[in-house]
N, C-alpha and C positions, 0 to 999 in steps of 0.2 A: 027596589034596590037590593032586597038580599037575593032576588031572584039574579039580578045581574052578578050579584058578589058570589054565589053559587057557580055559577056559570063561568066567571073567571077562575076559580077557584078548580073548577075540573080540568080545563084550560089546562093552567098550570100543571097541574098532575099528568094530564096527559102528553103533555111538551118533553115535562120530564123523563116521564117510562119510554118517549119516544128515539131520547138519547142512547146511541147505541153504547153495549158494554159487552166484553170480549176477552177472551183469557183461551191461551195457548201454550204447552208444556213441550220440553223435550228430554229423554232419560237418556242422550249417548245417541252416536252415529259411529256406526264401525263395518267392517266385514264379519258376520254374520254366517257360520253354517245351517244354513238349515234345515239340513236334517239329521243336526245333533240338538236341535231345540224341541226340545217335548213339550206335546203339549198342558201339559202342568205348568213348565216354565211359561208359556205362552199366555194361558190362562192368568198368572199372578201376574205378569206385566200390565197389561190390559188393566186386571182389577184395582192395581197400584195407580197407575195412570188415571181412572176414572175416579177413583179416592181421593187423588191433587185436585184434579181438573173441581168437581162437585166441591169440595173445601173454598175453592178459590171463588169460583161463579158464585155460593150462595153469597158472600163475600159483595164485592158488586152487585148483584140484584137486591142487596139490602140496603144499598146505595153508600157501601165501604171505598175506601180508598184504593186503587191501585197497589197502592204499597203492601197494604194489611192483604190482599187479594195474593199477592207472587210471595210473601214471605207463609203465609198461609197453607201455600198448594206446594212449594219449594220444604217445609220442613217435612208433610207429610212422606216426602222423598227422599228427607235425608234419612227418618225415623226407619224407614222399610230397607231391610238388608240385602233386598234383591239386586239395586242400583249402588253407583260407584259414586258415594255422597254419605256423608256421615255415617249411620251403622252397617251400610254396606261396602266404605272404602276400601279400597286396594292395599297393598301393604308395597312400602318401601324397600329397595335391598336390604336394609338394614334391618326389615322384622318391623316396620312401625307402619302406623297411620298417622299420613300427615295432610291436613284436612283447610284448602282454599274455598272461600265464598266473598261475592259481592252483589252490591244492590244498587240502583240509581231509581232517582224521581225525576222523571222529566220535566216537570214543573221549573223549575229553575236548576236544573244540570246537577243538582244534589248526589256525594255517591257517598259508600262505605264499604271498605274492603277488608278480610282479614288471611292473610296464607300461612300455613305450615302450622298450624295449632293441632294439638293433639289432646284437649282435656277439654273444650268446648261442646258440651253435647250437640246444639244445631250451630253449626259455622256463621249461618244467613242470616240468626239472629244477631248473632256480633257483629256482623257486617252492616247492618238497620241499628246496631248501637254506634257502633264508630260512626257513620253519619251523622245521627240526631245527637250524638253526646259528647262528642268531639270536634273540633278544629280541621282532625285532619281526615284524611280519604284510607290511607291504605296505615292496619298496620303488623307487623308481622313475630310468630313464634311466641317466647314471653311475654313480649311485651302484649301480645294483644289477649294472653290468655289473661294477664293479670287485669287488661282493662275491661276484659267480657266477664273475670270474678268481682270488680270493682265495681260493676254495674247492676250488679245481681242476675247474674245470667246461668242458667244450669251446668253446674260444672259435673265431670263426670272422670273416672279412672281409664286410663286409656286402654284397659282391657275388657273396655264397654264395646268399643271398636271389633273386636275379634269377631269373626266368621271363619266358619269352616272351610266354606268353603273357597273364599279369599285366602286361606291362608294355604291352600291345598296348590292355585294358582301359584303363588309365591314359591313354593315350593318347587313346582315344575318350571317355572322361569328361570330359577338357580341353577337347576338341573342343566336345563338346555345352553347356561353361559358357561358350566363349569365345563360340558360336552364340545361348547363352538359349534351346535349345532344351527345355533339362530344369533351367531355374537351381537345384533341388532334389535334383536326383539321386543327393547322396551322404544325404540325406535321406531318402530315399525305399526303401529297401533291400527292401521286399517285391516291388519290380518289377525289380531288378539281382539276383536270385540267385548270380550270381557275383561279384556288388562284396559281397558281402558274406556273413558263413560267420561260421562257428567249429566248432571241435572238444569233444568232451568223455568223460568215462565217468564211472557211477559203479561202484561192487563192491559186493559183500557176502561177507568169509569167512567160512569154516568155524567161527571164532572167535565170529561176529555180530555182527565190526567190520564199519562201513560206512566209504568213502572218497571222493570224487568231486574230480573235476578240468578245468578250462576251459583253451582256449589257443585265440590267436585273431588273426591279421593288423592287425582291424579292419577301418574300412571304407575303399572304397576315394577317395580325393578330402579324407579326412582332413585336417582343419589346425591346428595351435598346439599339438602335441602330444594332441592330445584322446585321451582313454581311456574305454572305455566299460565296461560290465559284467562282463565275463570274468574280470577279477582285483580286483572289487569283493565282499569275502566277503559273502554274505548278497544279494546281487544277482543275479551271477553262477552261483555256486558255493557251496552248502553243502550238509556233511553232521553226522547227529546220530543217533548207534546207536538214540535212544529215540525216534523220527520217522523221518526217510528221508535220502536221501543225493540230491543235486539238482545238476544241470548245465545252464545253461540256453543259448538260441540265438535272435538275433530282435536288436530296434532297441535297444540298449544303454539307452540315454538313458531309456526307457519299464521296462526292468528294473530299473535305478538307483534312479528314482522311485519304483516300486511296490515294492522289495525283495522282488522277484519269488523267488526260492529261500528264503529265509527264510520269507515269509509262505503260502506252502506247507507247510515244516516247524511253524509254528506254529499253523496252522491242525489242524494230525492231532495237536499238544500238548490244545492248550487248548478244537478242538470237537468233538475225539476221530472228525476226519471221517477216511476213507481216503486213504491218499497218491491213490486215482484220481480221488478224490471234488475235492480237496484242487488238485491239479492241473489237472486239466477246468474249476474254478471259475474258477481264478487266469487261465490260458490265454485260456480261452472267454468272461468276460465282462469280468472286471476289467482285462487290456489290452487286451481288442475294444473294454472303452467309451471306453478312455484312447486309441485309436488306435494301439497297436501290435501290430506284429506280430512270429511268432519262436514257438519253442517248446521245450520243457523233457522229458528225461530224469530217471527217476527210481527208486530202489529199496528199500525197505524192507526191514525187519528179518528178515523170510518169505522174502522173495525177490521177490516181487511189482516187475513190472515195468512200469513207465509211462513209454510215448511220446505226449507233446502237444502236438499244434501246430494255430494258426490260420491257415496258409497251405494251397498246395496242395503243399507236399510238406516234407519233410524229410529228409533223410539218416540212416539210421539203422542200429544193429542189437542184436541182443541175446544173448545165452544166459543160460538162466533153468535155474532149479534141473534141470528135466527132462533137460536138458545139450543142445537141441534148437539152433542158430544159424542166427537170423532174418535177415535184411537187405532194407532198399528204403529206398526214395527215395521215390516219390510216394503217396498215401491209398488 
């Protein structure tokens, strides 16, 4: 008998480690010089990147949640000033950081979003509190700083925000609208790759929850508070155990309108196409014909891992069931 109850018992264990787990990141899709990218710059991406990715996977391989996995590998990204996400945000017309994040459980269509906070050290964490500790999904400015200090969440001066080199950008942005040189330029975000970014992951655990998470500076030259995609569920950011788990990156405004992460997860519902299929379509034709640009991480229920973008490059990385960790930047 215990030889049998042994025997089941490894069984078990090995059923379980047999389930796959999977976690994929992206820092920003844009146009990209490059060969004004040194390789320094080049170097600290990659190392940033593999810093998310390792936070998250040990995360799942310890048989954690999804959620605990993309808020995990997502804060490491907001912390690093390199990326357009918490201490590396962009700056507003107005000289500010104004700082959107959200999060969904696939499990049962669970979200939490928070936009335009400027005193919130990680966004993404407020956004996993407004889910678990609220009512509601989205909430915005005051009100959500008051309810991420209400929750004991790190708060911080918003001259925690500041970078040099952000603010150097801003700077030449103002330049070029007080000139009319680029009267567009905060519009235009396929040809400022660093006015404009965002962070994201999504997971998949051991369990065959999926999770996925956006956070994101915005763009740079921003005005009236505008909020774009990041913390838009269904735009931005969705996940759904029984389709795929979505992050997306690119001209908000054009994610918005086309409910860019959604109509991917709905398309692998209702025309039973591949999250690859599903993604390439969405990416590749449907905002190439609407005129935007940007691109989308993505993971399904296998593990199956999708990087898509219509620019020439995107920030990215992944570890997929094989436990292999990918990263790059350019196609």
């Amino acid at each position: 008998m215990k030889t049998i109850a042994a025997a089941l018992l490894f069984f078990t264990a090995m059923t379980t480690q047999a389930k796959p787990v999977a976690i994929v990141i992206h820092a920003g899709a844009g146009r990209i010089d490059r060969d004004s990218f040194t390789p320094e710059h080049e170097r600290l991406y990659h190392a940033t990147l593999e810093q998310s990715l390792r936070a998250g996977h040990a995360i799942l391989k310890g048989g954690g949640s999804a959620l605990d996995a993309v808020e995990a590998a997502t804060v490491i990204m907001e912390d690093a000033p390199v990326f357009n996400a918490g201490k590396g945000a962009v700056f507003t017309a107005e000289g500010k950081n104004e700082l959107d994040a959200s999060i969904m459980d696939g499990r049962a269509l669970q979200a939490g979003a928070v936009g335009g906070v400027t005193t919130v050290k990680n966004p993404i964490r407020a956004a996993r509190a407004v889910m678990e500790k609220s009512p509601h999904v989205l909430f915005t400015n005051r009100g959500a700083e008051k309810f991420a200090a209400d929750n004991g969440l790190e708060m911080v001066d918003p001259k925690y925000f500041f970078t040099e080199r952000r603010w150097k950008q801003i700077q030449t942005w103002l330049k070029q609208q007080e000139a009319k040189a680029k009267p567009r330029a905060a519009a235009e975000p396929d040809r400022h790759a660093d006015y404009f970014s965002t962070v994201g992951c999504v997971a998949l655990d051991a369990k065959g929850n999926i999770a996925a998470s956006t956070s994101t500076g915005g763009m740079t030259g921003k005005r009236f508070g505008r909020i774009g995609d990041s913390p838009i569920i269904g735009a931005g950011t969705y996940a759904d155990n029984r389709t795929a788990g979505i992050s997306c990156t690119g001209h908000g405004e054009y994610f918005i309108r086309h409910a860019v992460a959604h109509d991917i997860s709905a398309r692998i519902a209702y025309k039973k196409e591949s999250l690859a299929k599903a993604a390439r379509d969405v990416v590749q034709t449907v905002l190439k014909q609407a005129g935007g640009s940007g691109g989308i991480i993505g993971l399904d229920a296998q593990g199956n891992v999708v990087m898509e973008f219509n620019t020439n490059a995107m920030t990215r990385g992944s570890i997929g069931p094989d436990g292999i960790l990918k990263t790059a930047i350019f196609k």
